[in-house]
C-alpha positions as CSV (number, residue, x, y, z in Angstrom):
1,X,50.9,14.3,-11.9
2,X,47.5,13.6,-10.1
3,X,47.7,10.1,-8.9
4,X,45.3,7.9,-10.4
5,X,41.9,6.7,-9.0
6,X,40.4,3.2,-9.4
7,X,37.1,1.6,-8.3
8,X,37.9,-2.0,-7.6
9,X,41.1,-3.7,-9.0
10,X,43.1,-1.8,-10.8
11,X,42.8,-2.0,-14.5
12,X,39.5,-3.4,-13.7
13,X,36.4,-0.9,-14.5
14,X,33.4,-0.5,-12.1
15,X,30.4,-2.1,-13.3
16,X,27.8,0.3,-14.1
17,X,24.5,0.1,-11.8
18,X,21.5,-1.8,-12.9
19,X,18.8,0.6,-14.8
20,X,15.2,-0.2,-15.6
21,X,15.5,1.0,-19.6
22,X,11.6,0.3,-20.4
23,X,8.2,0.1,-18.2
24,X,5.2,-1.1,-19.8
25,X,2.6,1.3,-21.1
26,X,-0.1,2.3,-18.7
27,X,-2.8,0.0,-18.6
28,X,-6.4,1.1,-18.5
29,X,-9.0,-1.9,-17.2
30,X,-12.9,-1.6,-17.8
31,X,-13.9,-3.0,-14.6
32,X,-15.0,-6.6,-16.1
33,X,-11.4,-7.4,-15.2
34,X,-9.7,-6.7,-12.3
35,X,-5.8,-8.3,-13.9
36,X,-3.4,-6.9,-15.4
37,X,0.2,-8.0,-16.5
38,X,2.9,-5.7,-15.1
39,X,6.6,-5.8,-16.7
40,X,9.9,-4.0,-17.1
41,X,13.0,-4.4,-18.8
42,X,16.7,-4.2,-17.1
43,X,20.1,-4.5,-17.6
44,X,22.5,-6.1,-17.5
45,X,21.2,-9.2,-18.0
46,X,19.6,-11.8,-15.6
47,X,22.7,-13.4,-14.2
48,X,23.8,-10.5,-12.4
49,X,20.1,-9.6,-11.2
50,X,19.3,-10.6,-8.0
51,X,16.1,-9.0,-7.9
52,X,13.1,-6.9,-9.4
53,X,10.8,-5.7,-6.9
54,X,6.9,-4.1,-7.9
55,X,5.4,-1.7,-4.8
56,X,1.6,-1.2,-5.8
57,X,-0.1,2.1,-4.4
58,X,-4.0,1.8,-3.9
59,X,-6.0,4.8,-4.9
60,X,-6.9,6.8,-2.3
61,X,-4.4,5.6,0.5
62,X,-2.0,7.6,2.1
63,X,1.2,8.0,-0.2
64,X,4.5,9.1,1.7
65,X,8.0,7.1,1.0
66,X,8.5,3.2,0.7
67,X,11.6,2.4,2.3
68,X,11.4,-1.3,1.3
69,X,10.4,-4.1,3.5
70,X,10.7,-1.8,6.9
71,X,7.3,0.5,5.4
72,X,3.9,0.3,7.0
73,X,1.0,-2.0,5.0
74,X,-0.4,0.6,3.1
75,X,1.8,-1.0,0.7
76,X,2.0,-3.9,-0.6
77,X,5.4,-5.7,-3.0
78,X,5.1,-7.7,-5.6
79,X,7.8,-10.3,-6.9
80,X,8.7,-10.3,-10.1
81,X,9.9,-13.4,-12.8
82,X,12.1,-13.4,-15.9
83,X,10.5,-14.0,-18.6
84,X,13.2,-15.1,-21.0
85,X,10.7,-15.3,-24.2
86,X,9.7,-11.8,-23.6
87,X,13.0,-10.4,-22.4
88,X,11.7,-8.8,-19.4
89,X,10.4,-9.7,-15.9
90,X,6.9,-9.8,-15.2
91,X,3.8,-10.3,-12.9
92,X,0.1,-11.1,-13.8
93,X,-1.3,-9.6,-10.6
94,X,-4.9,-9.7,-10.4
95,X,-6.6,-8.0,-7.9
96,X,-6.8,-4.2,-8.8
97,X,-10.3,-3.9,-7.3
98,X,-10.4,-0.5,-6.7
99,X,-11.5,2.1,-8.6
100,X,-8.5,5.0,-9.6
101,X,-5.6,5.5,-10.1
102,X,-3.0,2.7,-9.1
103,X,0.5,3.8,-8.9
104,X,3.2,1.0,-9.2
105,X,7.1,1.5,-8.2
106,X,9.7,-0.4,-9.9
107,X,13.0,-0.9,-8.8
108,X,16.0,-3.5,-9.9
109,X,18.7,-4.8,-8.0
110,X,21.9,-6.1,-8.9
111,X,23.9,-9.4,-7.6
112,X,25.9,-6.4,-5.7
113,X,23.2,-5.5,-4.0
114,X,23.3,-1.9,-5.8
115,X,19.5,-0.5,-6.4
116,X,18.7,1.4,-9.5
117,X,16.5,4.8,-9.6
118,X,13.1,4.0,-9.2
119,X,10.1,4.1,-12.0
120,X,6.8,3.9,-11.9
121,X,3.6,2.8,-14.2
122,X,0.4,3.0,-14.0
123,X,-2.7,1.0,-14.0
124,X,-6.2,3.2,-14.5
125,X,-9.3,0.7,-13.0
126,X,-13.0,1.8,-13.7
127,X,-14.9,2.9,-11.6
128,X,-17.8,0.1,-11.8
129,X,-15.8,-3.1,-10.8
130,X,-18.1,-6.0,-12.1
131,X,-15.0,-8.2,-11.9
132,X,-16.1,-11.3,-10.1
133,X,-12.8,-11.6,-8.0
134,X,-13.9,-8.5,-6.5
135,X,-16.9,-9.4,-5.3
136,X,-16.2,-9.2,-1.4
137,X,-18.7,-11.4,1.2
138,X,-18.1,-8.7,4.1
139,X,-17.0,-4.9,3.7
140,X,-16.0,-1.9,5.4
141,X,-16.5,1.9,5.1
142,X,-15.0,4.3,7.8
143,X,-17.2,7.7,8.2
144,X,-16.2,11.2,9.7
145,X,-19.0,13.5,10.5
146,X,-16.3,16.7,8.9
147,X,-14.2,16.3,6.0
148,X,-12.0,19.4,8.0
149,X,-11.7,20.5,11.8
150,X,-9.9,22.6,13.9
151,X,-9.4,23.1,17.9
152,X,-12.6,23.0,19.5
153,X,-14.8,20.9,17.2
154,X,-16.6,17.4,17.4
155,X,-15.0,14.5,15.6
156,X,-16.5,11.4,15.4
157,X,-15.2,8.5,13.4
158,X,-17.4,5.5,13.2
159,X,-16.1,2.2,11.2
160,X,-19.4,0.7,9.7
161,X,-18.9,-3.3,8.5
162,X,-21.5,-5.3,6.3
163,X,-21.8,-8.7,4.8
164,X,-21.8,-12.5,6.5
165,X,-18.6,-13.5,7.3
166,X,-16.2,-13.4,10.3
167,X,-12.9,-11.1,10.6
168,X,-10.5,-9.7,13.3
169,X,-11.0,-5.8,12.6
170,X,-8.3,-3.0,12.8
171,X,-8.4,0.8,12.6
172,X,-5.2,3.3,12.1
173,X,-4.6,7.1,12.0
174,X,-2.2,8.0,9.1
175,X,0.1,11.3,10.7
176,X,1.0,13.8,8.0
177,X,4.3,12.0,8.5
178,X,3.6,9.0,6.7
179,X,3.9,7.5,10.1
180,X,1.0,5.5,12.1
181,X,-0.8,4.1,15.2
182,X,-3.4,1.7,15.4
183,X,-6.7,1.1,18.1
184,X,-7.6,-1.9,20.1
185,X,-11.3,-1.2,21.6
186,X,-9.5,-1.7,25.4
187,X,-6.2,-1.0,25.3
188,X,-6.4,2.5,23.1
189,X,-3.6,3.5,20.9
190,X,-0.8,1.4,19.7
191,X,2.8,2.5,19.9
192,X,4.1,4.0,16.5
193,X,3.8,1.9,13.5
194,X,2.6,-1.1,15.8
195,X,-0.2,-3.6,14.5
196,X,-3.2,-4.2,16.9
197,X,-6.4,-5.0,16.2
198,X,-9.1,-3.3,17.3
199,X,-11.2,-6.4,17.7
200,X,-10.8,-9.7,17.1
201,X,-13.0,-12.9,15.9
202,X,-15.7,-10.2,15.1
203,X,-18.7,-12.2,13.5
204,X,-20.3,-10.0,10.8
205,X,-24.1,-10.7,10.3
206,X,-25.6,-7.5,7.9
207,X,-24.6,-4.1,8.8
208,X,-23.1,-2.3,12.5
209,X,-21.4,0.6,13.1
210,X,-18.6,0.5,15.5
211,X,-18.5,4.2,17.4
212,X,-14.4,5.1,17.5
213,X,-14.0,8.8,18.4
214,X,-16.3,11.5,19.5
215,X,-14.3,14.1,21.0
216,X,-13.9,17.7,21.3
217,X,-10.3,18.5,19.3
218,X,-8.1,20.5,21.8
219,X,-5.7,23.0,21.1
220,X,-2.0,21.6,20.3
221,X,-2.3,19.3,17.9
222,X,-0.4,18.6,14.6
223,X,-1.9,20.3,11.4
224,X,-2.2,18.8,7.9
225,X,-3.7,15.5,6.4
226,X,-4.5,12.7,8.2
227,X,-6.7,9.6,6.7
228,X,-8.7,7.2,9.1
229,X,-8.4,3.2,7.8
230,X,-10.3,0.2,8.5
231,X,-8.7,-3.5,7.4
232,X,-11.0,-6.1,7.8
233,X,-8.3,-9.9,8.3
234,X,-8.9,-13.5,8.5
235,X,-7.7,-14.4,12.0
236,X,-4.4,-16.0,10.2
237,X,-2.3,-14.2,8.3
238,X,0.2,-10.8,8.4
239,X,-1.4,-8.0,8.9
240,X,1.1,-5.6,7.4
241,X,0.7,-7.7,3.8
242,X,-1.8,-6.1,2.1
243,X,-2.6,-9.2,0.0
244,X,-4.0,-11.0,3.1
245,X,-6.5,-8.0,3.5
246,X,-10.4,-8.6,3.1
247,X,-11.3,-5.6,2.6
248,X,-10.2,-1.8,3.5
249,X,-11.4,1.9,3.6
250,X,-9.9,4.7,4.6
251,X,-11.1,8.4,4.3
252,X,-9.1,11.2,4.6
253,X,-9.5,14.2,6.7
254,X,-7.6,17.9,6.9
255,X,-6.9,19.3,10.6
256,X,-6.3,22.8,10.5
């Protein structure tokens, strides 16, 4: 007789893992809002929940794997409540001020500390944003001269800032790996997935371009998609939470 197999005590069955079993609808604003209520149901119930997490993905960033609180600040969590009314836990976040598509990830975990599969929704914003919450004092667009190159071509990358305000600035290359470096204007590249800025306590009167690359690409380098990013900060603050951002561009560009 095969000997029998337990999980736990004996005569005791394994708890099953915690399951998102509904994700609200996707949500389309008009772009005279800029909130939106996000919310999921889960089981089992709240007492053996220790948490419900939210990871929001911007339009037009780079999108590779979240691997939780370790992943770079192109990402950014979300904490979510019970709402015991409603049945399910929720967030009113309210700052979906770009235009797209925004991607949300949902994920439960249980007082075990056992994850369930992921989820996602979806939140559509317009693409004029007359939301006054979005109305930003200072602003930055990144520019490539190619949307493509390959070995031997010019690339030059210039970060342009606008608007009356001060900021510390930073600029990043996205790999096609997902992972990253950032610039400082006199130090050069950072060490992977390090945080420097590029400069800092940068007063912003009107418009400038900051010059970042113009070189000749060799041969040897990695092919695929990159995307070039520019976060303007307050001075305090984390720079990997993307809730502490001013204001950030990247644009994306195919080496070949």
């Amino acid at each position: 007789m095969a000997a029998e197999v337990y999980l736990g005590k004996p005569g005791v069955s394994a708890a099953a893992s915690p399951e998102i079993i509904e994700v609200h609808p996707a949500v389309t604003l008009n772009g005279d809002s800029a909130k939106a209520t996000l919310w999921v149901k889960v089981t089992p119930t709240p007492d053996f929940i220790h948490k419900v997490r939210a990871v929001l993905i911007r339009p037009d960033l780079p999108v590779f794997a979240y691997e939780g609180e370790g992943t770079d600040f192109w990402h950014q969590e979300l904490a979510f409540q019970y709402n015991a009314d409603k049945g399910r836990y929720e967030h009113s976040y309210e700052r979906f001020c770009t235009s797209g598509t925004w991607r949300v990830m949902y994920q439960v975990q249980d007082t075990d500390g056992r994850w369930s599969d992921v989820n996602f929704g979806e939140v559509q914003q317009a693409e004029e944003i007359k939301a006054s919450i979005c109305r930003l004092p200072i602003t930055v667009n990144m520019r490539l001269n190619q949307a493509r190159y390959t070995a031997g071509e010019t690339l030059r990358l210039d970060m342009q800032v606008d608007g009356d305000g001060t900021a510390d600035l930073y600029v990043a290359i996205v790999f096609p790996d997902g992972t990253f470096a950032t610039l400082s204007s006199t130090t050069g590249f950072s060490s992977p997935n390090a945080i420097i800025p590029y400069r800092s306590d940068v007063a912003i009167s009107g418009k400038r371009d900051y010059p970042i690359f113009d070189i000749q690409l060799q041969p040897g380098f990695a092919t695929g998609d990159y995307s070039a990013c520019g976060v303007l900060m307050p001075q305090t603050g984390n720079a990997l939470d993307a809730a502490n951002w001013i204001h950030f561009h990247c644009q994306k560009v195919n080496f070949y």
